[in-house]
C-alpha positions as CSV (number, residue, x, y, z in Angstrom):
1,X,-2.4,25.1,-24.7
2,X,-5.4,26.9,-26.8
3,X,-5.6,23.6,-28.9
4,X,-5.4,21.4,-25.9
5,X,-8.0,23.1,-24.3
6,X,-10.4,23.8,-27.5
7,X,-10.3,19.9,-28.2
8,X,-10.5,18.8,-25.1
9,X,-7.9,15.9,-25.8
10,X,-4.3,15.4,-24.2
11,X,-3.0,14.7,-27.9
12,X,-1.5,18.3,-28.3
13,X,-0.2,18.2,-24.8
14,X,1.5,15.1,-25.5
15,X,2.8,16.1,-28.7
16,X,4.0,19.3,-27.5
17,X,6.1,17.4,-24.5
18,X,7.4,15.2,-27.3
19,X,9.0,18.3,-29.1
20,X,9.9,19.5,-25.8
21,X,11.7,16.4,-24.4
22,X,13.6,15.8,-27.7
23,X,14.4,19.7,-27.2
24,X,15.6,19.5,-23.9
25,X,17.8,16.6,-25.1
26,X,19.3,18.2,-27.8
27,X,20.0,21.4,-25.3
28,X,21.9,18.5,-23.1
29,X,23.8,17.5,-26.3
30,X,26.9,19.4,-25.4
31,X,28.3,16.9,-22.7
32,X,26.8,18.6,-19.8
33,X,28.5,21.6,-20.8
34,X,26.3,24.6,-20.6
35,X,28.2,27.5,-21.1
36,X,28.0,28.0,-24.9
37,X,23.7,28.4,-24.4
38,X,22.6,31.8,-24.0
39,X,20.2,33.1,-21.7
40,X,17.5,33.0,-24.5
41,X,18.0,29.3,-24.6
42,X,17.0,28.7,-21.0
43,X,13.9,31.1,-21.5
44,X,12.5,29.3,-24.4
45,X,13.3,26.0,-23.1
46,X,12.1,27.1,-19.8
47,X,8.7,28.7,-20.9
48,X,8.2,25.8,-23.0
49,X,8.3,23.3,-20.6
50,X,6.0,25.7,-18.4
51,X,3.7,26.1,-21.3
52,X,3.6,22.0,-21.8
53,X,2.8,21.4,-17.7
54,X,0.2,23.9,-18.2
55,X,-1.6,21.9,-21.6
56,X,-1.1,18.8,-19.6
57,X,-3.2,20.3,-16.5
58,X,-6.0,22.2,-19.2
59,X,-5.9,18.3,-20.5
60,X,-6.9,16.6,-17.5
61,X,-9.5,19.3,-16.1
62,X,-11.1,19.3,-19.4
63,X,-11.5,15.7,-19.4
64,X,-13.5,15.5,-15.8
65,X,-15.5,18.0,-17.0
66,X,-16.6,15.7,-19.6
């Protein structure tokens, strides 16, 4: 988010949703099973995903301030 908004450039919000989408598909990986992930899983993946919707926002404020 700090480098998103320092740069002023959606590149670090879109690589960071790239290492969160292949993430979040890897988390899926167990056949829909979700039982063996623990409750720090779903928080990291969770504030991730936050975090990444958040850069992507910065992103496109910081661009029509421009």
């Amino acid at each position: 988010m700090w480098a998103t908004t320092t740069a002023r450039d959606a590149r670090w919000a879109l690589a960071s949703g790239i290492y969160v989408w292949t993430g979040l598909a890897l988390f899926q990986f167990g056949g829909g099973d979700l039982t063996w992930h623990s409750t720090r899983d779903f928080l990291y993946w969770g504030g991730s995903s936050l975090l990444v919707l958040i850069s992507l926002a910065m992103a496109r404020r910081s661009k029509r301030v421009i």
